[in-house]
C-alpha positions as CSV (number, residue, x, y, z in Angstrom):
1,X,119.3,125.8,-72.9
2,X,116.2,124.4,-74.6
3,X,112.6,125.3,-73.4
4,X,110.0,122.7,-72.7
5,X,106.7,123.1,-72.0
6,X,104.9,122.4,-69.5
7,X,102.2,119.9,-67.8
8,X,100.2,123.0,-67.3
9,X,101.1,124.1,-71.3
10,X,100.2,120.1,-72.6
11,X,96.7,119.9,-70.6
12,X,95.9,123.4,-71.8
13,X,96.6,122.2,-75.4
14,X,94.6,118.7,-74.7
15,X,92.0,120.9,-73.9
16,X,92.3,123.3,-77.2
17,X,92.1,120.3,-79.5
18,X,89.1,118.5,-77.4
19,X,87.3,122.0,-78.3
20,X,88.4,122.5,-81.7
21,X,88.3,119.0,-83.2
22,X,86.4,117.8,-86.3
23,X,82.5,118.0,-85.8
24,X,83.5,121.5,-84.1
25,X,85.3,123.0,-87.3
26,X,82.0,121.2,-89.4
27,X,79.4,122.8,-86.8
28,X,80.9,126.3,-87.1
29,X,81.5,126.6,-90.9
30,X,78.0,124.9,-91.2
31,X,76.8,127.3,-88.9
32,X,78.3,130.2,-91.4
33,X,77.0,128.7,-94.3
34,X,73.6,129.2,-93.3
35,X,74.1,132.4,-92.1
36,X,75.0,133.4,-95.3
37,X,72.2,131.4,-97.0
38,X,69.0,133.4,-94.3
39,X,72.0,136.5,-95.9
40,X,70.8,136.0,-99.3
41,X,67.1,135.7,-98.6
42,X,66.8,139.2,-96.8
43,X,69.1,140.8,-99.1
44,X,66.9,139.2,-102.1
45,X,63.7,140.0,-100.5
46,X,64.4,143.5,-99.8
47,X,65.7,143.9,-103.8
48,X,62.2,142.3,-104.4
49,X,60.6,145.0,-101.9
50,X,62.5,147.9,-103.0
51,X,63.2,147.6,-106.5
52,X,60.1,146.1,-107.8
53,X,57.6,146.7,-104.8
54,X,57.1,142.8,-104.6
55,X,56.1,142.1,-101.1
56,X,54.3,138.5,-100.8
57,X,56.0,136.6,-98.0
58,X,54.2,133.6,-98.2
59,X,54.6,133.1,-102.3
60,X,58.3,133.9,-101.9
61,X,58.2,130.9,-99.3
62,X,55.8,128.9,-101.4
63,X,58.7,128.0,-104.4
64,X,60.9,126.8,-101.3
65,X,58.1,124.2,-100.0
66,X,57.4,123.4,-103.5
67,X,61.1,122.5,-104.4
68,X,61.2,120.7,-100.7
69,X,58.3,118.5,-102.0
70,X,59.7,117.7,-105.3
71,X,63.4,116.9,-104.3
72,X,62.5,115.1,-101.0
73,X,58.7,113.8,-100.8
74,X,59.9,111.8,-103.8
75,X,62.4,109.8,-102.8
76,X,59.8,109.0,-99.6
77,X,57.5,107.6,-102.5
78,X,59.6,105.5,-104.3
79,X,60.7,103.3,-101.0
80,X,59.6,100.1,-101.0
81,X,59.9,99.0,-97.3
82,X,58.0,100.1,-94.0
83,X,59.5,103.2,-94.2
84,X,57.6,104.7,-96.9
85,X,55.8,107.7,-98.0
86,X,52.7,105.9,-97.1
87,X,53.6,104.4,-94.0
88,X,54.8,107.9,-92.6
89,X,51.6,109.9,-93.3
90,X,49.4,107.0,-91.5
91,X,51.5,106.9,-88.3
92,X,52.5,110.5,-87.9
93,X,51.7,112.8,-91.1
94,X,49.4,114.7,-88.6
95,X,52.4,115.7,-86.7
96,X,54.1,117.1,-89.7
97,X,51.3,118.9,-91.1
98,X,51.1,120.9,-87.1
99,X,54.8,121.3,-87.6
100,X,54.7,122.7,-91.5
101,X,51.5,125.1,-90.0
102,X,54.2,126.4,-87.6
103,X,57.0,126.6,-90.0
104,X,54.7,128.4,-92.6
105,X,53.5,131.0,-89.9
106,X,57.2,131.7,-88.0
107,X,58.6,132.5,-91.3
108,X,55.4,134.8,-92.9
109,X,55.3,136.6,-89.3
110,X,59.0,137.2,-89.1
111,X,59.0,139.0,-92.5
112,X,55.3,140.6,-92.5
113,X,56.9,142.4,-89.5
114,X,59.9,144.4,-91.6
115,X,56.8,146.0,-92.9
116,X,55.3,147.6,-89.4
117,X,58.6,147.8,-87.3
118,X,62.2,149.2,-87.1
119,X,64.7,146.8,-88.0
120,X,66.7,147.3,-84.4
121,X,63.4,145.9,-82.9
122,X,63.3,142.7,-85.3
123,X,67.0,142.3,-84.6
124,X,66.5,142.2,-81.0
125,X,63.0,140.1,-80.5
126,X,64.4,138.0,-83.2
127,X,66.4,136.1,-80.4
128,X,63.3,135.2,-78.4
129,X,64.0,131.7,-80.5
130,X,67.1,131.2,-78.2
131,X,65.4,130.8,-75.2
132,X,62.3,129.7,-77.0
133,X,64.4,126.4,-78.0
134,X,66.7,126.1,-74.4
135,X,63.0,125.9,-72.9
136,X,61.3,123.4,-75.3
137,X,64.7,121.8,-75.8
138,X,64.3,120.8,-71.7
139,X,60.7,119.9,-71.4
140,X,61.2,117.8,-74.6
141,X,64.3,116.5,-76.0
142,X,64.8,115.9,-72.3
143,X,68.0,117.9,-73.1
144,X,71.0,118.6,-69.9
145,X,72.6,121.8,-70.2
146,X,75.7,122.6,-68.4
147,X,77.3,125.8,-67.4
148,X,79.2,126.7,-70.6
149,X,76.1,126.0,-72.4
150,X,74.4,129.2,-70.5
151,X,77.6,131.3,-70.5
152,X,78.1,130.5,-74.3
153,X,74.6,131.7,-74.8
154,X,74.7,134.7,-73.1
155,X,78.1,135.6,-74.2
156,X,76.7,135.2,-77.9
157,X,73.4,137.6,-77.3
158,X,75.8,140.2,-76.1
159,X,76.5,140.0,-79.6
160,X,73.1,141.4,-80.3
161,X,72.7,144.5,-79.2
162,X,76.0,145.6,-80.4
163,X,75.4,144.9,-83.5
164,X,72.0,146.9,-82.6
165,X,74.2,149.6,-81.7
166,X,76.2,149.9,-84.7
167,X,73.3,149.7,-86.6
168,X,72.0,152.7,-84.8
169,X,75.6,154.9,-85.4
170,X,74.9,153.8,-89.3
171,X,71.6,155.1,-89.7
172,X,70.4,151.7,-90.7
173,X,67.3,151.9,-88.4
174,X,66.0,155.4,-88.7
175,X,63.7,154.3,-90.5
176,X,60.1,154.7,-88.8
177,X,57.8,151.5,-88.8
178,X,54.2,152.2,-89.2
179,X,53.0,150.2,-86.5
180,X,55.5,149.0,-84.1
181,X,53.3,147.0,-81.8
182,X,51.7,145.0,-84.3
183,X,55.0,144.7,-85.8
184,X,56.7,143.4,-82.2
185,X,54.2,141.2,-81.5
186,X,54.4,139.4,-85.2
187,X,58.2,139.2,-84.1
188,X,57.7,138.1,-81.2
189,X,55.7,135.1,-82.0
190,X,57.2,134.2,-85.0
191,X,60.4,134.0,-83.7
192,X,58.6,131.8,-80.9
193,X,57.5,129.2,-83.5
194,X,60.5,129.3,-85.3
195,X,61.9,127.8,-81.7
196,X,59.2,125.3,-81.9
197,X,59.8,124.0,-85.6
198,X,63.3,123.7,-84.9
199,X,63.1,121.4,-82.1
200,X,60.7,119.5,-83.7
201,X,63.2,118.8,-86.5
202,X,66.4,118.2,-84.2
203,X,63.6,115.5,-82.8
204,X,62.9,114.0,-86.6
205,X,66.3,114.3,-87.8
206,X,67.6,112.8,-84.8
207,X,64.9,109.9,-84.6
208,X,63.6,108.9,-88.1
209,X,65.8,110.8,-90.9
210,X,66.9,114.1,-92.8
211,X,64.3,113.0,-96.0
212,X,61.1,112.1,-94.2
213,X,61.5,115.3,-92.1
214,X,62.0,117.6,-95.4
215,X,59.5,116.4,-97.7
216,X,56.7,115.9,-95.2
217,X,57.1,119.3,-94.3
218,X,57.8,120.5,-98.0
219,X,54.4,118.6,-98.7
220,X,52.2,119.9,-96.5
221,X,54.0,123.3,-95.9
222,X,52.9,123.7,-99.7
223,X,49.6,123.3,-99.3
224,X,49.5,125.9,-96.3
225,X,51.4,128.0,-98.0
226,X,49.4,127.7,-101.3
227,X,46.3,128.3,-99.2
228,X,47.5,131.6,-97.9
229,X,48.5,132.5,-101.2
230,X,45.5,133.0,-102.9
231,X,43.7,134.1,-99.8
232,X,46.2,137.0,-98.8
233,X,48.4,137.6,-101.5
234,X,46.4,137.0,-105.2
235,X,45.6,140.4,-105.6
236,X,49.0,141.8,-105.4
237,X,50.5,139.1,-107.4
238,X,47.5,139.7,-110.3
239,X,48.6,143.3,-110.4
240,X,51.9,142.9,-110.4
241,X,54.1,143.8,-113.6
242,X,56.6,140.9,-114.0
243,X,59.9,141.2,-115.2
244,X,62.8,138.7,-115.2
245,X,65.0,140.4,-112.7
246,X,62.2,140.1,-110.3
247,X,61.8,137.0,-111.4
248,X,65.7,136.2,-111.0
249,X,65.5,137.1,-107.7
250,X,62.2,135.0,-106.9
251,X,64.1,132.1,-107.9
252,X,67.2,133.4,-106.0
253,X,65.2,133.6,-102.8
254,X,64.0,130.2,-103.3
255,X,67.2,128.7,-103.9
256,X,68.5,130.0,-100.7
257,X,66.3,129.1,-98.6
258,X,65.7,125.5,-100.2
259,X,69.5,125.2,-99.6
260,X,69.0,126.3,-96.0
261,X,66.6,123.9,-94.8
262,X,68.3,120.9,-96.5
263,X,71.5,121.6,-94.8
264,X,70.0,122.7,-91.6
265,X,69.5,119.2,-90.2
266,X,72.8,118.0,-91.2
267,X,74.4,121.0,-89.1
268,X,71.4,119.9,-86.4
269,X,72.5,116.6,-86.2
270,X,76.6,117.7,-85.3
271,X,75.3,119.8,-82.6
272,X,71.7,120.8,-81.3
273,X,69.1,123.1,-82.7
274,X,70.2,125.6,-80.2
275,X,74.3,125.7,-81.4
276,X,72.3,126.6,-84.8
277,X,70.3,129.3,-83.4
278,X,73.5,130.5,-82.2
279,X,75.3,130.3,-85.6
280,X,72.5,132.3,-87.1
281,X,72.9,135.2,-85.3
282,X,75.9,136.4,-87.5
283,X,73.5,136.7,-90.2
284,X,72.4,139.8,-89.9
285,X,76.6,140.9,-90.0
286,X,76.9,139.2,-93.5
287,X,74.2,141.1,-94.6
288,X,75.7,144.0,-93.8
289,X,79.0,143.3,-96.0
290,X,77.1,142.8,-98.7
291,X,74.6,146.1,-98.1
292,X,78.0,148.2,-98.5
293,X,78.2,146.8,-101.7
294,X,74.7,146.7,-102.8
295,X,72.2,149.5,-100.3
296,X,75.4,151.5,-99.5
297,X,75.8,151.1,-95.8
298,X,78.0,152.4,-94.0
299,X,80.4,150.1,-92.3
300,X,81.2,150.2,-87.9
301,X,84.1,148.4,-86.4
302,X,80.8,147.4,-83.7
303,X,80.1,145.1,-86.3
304,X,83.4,143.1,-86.1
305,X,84.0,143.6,-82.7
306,X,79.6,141.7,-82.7
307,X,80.7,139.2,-84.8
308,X,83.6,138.0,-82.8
309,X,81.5,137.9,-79.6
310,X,79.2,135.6,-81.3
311,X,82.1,133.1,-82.3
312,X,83.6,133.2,-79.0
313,X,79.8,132.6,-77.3
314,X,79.5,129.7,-80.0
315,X,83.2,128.0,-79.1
316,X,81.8,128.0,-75.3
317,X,78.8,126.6,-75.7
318,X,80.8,124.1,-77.5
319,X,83.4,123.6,-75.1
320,X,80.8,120.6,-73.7
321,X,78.4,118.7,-75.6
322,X,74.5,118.4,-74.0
323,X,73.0,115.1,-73.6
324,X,69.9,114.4,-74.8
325,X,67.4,111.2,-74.0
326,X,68.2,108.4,-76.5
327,X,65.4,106.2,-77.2
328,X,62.3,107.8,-79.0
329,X,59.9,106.4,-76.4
330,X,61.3,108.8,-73.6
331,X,59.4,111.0,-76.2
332,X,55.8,110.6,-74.5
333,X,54.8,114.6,-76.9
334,X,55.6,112.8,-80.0
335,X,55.2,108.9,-79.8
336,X,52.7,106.7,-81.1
337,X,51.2,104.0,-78.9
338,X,50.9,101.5,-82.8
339,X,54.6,102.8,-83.8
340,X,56.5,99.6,-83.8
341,X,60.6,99.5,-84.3
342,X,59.8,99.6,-88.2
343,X,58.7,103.1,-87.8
344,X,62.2,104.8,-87.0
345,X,64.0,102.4,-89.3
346,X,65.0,104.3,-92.7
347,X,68.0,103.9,-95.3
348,X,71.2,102.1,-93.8
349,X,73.0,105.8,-94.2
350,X,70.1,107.1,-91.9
351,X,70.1,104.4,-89.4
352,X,73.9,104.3,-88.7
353,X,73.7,108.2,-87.9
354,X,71.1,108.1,-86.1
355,X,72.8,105.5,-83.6
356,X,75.7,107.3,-83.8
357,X,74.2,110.0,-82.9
358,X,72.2,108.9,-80.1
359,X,75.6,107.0,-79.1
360,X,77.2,110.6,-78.7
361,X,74.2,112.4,-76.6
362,X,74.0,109.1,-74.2
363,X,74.0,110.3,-71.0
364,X,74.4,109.2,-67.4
365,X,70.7,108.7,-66.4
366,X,70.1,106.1,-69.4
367,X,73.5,104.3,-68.4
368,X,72.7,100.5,-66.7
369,X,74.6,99.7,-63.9
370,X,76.7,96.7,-62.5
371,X,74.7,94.7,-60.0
């Protein structure tokens, strides 16, 4: 007697594959990837902090911008229609360089407050960019959020504190910061602007393209960051006895971060900014398999049980995409009254995704009707 399944079984398989199709599998290995790429910048800056008592945020973050400017901002210069390095900086550069200020600040914040906190309390106020980017996701991007959208994000912060917890059976967080407040609040509001930069990219990538977004902020995120430099950080560098395994891991840090913010807006554009807030969370797992390795930690099975919480969060959220405002003037934050259709026109590559994109988030309220 054979066994067939079911119109219940078939509908709940329909369902499975609507879930798990293609831009899903690319959004969560994506999402992985650059998890393991903000891995490799902690676990190179704290060899750079505790093997050669190199502690200069913003020049560590300086090589990034600088290789942002070289790769990208260049291919802006040598386009020859409307879309051009030129063009860009007369109708909006200004809102790059606010954006780049941001950036520059979220990321010198986050890791100036290792130095005056525990590293339970960075792990926790870390995920104020979550609802930092739902909020400005809302207001701006006009973004509708459904209810698996708010499950899967609460399902994956539940993650957080266990992996808090295990962290605190380890012994990973004994250690005593010198200033927690100070240290907090630096969290706190870097993690805040790190919400606020990433909107404004899922906004640029979304809208004009992947390059202009990247070396505009490259550009001007490397004179901000060159600024700081020698105001904050020339004495220590002076000082500093170089070697080439600190210098190995310099250039290590900056690769990995390079490689996270040009693939960033790829993953943005498959998903939302907030699916890769999500994503990122597990970070803070992969750099704990490699600290058994490299700072001898000691491993918990809170850790596993953390990181499958966070997947299973991410695959609801997932489970229905939001839907975003298409056209760029619904944009009233960001548009320019002089911007004509020239403006958000790019490469042929760029424009196709971007209407494909903008195909995929159209939503009811934009949708004409029969008269």
């Amino acid at each position: 007697m054979s066994c067939q399944p079911g119109p219940g079984c078939e509908q709940f398989c329909s369902k499975l594959r609507k879930v798990f199709n293609r831009d899903f599998i690319k959004l969560l290995i994506g999402g992985q990837i650059l998890s393991l790429l903000i891995c490799g910048t902690g676990v190179t800056s704290q060899l750079l902090n505790s093997e050669h008592g190199i502690n200069a945020p913003t020049t560590q973050s300086f090589l990034n911008y600088l290789l942002l400017t070289i790769v990208y901002c260049t291919q802006l210069c040598f386009r020859s229609d409307n879309n051009n390095f030129y063009h860009i900086c007369r109708n909006r550069g200004w809102k790059y360089l606010l954006v780049a200020l941001i950036d520059v600040e979220a990321n010198y914040m986050v890791v100036k407050a290792y130095q005056y906190t525990t590293l339970t309390s960075v792990q926790l106020l870390d995920c104020i960019s979550i609802p930092a980017v739902l909020l400005l996701s809302y207001v701006i991007l006009k973004t509708k959020f459904f209810a698996n959208h708010i499950i899967g994000i609460i399902v994956c912060l539940i993650g957080v504190p266990l992996m808090v917890w295990a962290d605190l059976k380890t012994g990973r967080s004994h250690t005593n910061g010198s200033d927690k407040l100070l240290g907090d609040m630096l969290c706190i509001v870097g993690a805040s602007l790190y919400g606020v930069s990433n909107v404004a990219e899922e906004y640029a990538v979304r809208f004009y393209s992947r390059t202009e977004f990247l070396g505009l902020i490259g550009l001007f995120g490397s004179f901000i960051c060159g600024i700081q430099l020698i105001i904050l950080e020339r004495e220590e560098l002076m000082t500093f006895a170089w070697n080439w395994q600190a210098i190995l891991l310099l250039l290590g840090f900056a690769i990995c971060l390079f490689s996270l913010y040009s693939l960033m807006p790829t993953v943005i554009r498959l998903s939302s900014a907030m699916a890769v807030n999500l994503s990122l969370l597990t970070a803070d797992i992969y750099g704990l398999l490699i600290g058994l390795f490299v700072f001898h930690y000691h491993f918990s099975f809170l850790y596993f049980f953390s990181f499958v919480t966070i997947v299973c969060g991410i695959i609801v959220y997932s489970m229905r995409k939001t839907e975003v405002a298409v056209p760029p003037t619904n944009y009233r934050e960001f548009s320019n009254e002089d911007d004509n259709d020239a403006d958000v026109t790019g490469d042929t590559d760029d424009v196709d995704a971007i209407h494909q994109s903008a195909r995929k988030c159209l939503n009811g309220d934009q949708t004409v009707e029969n008269p």
